[in-house]
C-alpha positions, -999 to 999 in steps of 0.1 A, spaced: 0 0 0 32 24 8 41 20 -26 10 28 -44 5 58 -22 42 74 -32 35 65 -68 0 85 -68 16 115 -54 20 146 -78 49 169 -77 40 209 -91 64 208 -130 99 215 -128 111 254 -137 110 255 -172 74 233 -181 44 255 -177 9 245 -177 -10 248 -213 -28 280 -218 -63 260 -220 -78 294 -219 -61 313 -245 -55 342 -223 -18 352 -235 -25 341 -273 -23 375 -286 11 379 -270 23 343 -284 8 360 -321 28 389 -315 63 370 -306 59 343 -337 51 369 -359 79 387 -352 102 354 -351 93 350 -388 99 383 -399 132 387 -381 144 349 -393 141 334 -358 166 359 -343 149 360 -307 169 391 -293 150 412 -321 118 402 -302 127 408 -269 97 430 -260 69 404 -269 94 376 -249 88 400 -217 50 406 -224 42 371 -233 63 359 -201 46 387 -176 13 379 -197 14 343 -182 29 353 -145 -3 379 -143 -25 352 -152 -13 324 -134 -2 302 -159 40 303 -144 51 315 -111 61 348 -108 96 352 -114 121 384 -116 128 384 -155 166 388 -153 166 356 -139 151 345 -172 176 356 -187 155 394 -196 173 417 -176 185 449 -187 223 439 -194 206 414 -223 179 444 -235 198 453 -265 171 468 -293 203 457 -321 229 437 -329 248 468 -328 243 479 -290 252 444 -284 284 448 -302 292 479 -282 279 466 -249 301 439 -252 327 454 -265 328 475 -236 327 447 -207 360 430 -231 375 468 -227 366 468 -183 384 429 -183 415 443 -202 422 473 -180 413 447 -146 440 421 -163 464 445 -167 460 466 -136 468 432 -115 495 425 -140 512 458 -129 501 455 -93 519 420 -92 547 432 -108 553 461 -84 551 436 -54 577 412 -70 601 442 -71 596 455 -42 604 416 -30 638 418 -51 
């Protein structure tokens, strides 16, 4: 009997599987983000606006758990509106590692003379 009990018990879905929209509540946002996956030849990060309302569409209604969307990945240091503020964005954080490297390159350097 122990057995059949723990094999009838339900668990909620794991992050990531979402119950069905049985209702059809958040269709016009999934319209909105396919459409826009076809005409920007599935290059996601040129929809990103209809990823957030079709996301925060489902949280409001229930159909995912409310979540903080740079956890999904949504967050402001991923909100480029082009390819080209990407670019520079990232650009930009290579730049900030270069100067860090070579700051504690110098810094380590000093200290091994000043050992000498």
């Amino acid at each position: 009997m122990s057995n059949r009990s723990k094999q009838n018990a339900s668990k909620g879905p794991d992050k990531g599987a979402f119950p069905l929209d049985h209702f059809h509540e958040c269709d016009n946002e999934a319209k909105q983000y396919n459409q826009c996956i076809q005409k920007h030849e599935n290059m996601p990060k040129r929809c990103r606006k209809y990823q957030v309302d079709y996301l925060q569409c489902r949280m409001n209604n229930g159909l995912m758990e409310k979540e903080d969307l740079s956890k999904l990945g949504l967050g402001p240091e991923t909100s480029w509106e082009t390819e080209e503020q990407e670019k520079q964005f990232l650009f930009d954080k290579i730049n900030k590692m270069k100067s860090k490297a070579m700051e504690e390159v110098k810094r380590k350097s000093e200290e091994t003379n000043k050992q000498e």
